[in-house]
N, C-alpha and C positions, 0 to 999 in steps of 0.2 A: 765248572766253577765251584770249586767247594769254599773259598772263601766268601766272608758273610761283608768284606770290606774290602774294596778294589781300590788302587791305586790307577792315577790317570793312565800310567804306563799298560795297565794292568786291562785295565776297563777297553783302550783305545784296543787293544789285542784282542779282545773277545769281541767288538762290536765289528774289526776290521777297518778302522778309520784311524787315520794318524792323527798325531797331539794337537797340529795346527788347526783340524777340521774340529774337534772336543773342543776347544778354545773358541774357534769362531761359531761353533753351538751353543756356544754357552753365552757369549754376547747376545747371540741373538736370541734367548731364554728357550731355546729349545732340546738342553740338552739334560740329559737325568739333574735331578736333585743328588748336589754334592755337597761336604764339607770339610772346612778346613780344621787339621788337627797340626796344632802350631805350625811346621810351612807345609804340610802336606794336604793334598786334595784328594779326599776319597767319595767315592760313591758307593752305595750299599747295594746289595743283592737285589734287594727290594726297590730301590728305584731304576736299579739296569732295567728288572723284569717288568717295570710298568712304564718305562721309555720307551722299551723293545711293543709294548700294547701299542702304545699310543701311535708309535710310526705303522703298525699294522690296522687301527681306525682309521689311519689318516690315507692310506695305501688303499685300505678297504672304499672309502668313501672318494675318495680320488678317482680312483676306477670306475664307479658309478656313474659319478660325473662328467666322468673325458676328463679328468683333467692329468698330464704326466708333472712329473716334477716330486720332489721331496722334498721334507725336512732340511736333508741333507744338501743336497744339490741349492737351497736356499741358503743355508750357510755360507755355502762356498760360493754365493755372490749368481751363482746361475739362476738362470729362469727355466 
């Protein structure tokens, strides 16, 4: 990832999730801090890499607890 500003197309590729699952993260405020630059939505380097943390505390802690499930799989409406 050498760029410093990802585009959704761009983002959903490195993280491995399609545009609908980034969209329904993003409703659910779970998904990097993005912004709009007149119609585009980009996300910064720096919020992939502290997205990518947080679903690693949340994975981290999860497992401590018992408990499975993600972020993601909460997105997408799963339990």
């Amino acid at each position: 990832m050498d760029k410093e500003l990802l585009t959704v197309a761009e983002f959903c590729k490195a993280a491995s999730i399609g545009r609908a699952t980034f969209y329904n993260l993003k409703q659910a405020g779970k998904a990097p801090v993005s912004v709009k630059v007149g119609r585009r939505t980009l996300i910064s380097r720096g919020a992939f890499e502290a997205w990518i943390k947080e679903l690693e505390t949340a994975s981290a802690n999860d497992n401590r607890n018992g408990i499975t499930g993600g972020a993601i799989k909460q997105a997408r409406g799963r339990k």
